[in-house]
C-alpha positions in Angstrom: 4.2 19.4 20.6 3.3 16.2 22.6 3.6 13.1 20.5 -0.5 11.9 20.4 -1.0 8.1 19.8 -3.6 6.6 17.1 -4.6 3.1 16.8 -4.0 2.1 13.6 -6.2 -1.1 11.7 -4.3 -3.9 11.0 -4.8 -6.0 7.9 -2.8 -9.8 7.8 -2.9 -11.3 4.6 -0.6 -14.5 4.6 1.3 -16.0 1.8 -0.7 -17.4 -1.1 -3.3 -15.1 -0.4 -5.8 -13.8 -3.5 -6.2 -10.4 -4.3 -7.6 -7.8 -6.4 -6.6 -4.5 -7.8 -7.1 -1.8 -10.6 -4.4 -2.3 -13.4 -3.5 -1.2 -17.1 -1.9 -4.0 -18.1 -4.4 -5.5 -20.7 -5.7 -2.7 -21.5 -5.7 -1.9 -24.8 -3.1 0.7 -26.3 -1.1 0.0 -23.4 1.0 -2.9 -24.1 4.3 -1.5 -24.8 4.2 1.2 -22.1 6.6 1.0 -19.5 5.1 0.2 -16.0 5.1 3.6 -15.1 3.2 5.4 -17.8 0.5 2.1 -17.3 -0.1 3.5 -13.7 -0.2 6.9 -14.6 -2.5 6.3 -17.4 -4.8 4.2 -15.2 -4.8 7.3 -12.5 -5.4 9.9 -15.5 -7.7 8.6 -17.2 -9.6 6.0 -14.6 -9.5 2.9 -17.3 -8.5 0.1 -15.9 -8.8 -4.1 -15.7 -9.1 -5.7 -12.3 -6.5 -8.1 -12.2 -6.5 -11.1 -9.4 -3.2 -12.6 -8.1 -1.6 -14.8 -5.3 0.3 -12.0 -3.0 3.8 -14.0 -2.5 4.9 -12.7 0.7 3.3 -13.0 4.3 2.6 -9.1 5.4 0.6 -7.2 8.0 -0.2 -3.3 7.1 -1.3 -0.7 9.5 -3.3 1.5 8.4 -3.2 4.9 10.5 -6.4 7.0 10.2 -6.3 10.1 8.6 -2.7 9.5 7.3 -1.7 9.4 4.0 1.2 6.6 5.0 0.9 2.8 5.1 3.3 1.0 6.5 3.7 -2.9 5.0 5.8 -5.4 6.6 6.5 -8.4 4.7 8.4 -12.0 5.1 9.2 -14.3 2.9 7.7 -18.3 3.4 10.4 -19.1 5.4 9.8 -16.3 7.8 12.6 -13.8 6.8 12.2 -10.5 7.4 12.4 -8.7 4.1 11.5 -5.0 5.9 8.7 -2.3 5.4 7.3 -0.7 2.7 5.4 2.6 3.2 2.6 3.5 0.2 1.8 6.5 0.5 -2.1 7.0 -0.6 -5.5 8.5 0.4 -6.4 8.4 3.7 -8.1 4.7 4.6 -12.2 4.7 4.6 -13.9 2.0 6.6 -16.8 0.5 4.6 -18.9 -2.7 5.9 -17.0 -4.9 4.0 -13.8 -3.4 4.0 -11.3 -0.7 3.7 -10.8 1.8 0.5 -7.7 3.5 -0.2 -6.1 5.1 -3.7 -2.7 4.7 -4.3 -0.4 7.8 -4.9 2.2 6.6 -6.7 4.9 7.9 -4.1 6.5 5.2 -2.0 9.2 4.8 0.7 11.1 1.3 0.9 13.1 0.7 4.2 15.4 -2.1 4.4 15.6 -4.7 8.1 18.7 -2.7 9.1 16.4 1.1 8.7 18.7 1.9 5.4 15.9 4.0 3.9 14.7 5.7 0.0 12.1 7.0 -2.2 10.7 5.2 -4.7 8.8 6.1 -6.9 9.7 10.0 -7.1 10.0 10.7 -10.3 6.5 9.1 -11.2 5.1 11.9 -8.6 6.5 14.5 -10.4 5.0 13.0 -13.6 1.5 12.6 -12.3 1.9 16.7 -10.9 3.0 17.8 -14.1 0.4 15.8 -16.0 -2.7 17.3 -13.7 -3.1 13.5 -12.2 -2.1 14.7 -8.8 -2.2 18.1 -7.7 1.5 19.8 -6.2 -0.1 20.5 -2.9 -0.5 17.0 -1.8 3.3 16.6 -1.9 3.9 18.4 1.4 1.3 16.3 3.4 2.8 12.9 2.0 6.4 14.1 2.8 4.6 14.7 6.6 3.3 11.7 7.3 6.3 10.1 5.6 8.3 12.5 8.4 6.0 10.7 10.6 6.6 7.4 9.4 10.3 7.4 9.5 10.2 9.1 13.5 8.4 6.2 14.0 11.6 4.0 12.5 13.9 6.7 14.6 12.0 6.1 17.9 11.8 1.9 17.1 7.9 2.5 17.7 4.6 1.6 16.1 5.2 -1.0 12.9 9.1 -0.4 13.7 9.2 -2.0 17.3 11.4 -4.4 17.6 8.4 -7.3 18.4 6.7 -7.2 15.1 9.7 -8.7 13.6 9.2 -11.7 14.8 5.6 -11.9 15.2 3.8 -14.7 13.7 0.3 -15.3 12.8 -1.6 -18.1 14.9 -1.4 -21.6 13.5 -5.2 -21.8 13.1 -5.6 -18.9 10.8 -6.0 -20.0 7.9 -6.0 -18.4 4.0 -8.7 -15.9 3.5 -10.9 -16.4 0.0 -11.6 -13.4 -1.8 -15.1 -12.8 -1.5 -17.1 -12.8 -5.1 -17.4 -8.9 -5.0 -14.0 -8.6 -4.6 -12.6 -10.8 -7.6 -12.9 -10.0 -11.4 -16.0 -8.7 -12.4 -17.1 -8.4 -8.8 -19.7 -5.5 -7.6 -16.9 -3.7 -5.4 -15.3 -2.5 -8.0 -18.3 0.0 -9.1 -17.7 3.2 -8.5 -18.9 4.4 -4.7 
């Protein structure tokens, strides 16, 4: 079967960066849970706090339509390559004023030199078990991670060798978090 292209979208968010995302941490009852059980519990039972932070790496993710893989590359502030990072979650929806995605709790981490692993694993099986997730969507993230790691095979796609080294220009400058993205803000209604 002939290898078919798709553009992917390409986020940039620089170092220092604000962002928002669905947590359990401060949610009440959920203190002494292990990070784990928070993130399950947060997927089970759709409680959760929107927390705000400072992202402390630079990173560009491509977002592939209709895949179930996203593939993170990330440096540190003095430029070093610290490798990809593949979340695995719901297909990416395009809104007006941005993109929506769900985390799946299964992961792949690849280190600069292609040294690969899942992470994560174990959480999936949790989540099945549980009722979170359902079993069937394990075969179509192990595809598109299949896909993801030809990719790394073939040096194609986020794994070519130029994004690297590719640098942002000078003149960008640090997005601000629009209000209806931060704590409290209207995005995080339910669509």
């Amino acid at each position: 079967m002939p290898h078919i292209a798709v553009e992917p979208y390409l986020t940039y968010l620089p170092d220092g960066t604000r962002a928002t995302y669905a947590s359990s941490v401060g949610v009440p009852g959920r203190e002494a849970l292990p990070r784990a059980e928070r993130k399950l519990a947060a997927l089970q039972t759709c409680i959760y706090r929107v927390v705000e932070q400072s992202i402390g790496l630079t990173m560009l993710h491509f977002f592939t339509p209709g895949s179930h893989a996203r593939v993170n590359l990330g440096w540190t502030s003095d430029n070093t390559f610290t490798g990809w990072y593949v979340n695995l979650e719901r297909p990416v929806t395009v809104h007006d004023d941005g993109l929506e995605t769900m985390d799946l709790v299964l992961d792949l981490h690849i280190e600069p030199d292609g040294r690969w692993q899942w992470k994560d694993r174990e959480h999936f099986d949790e989540a099945v078990r549980r009722g979170v997730l359902d079993a069937e969507l394990l075969p179509v993230l192990e595809a598109d991670a299949g896909r993801v790691l030809a990719e790394l095979d073939r040096a194609e796609g986020p794994f070519a060798p130029a994004w690297r080294t590719w640098r942002p220009d000078p003149q960008w400058t640090v997005p601000q978090l629009p209000e209806v993205y931060r704590v409290g803000g209207s995005a995080w209604q339910l669509r």
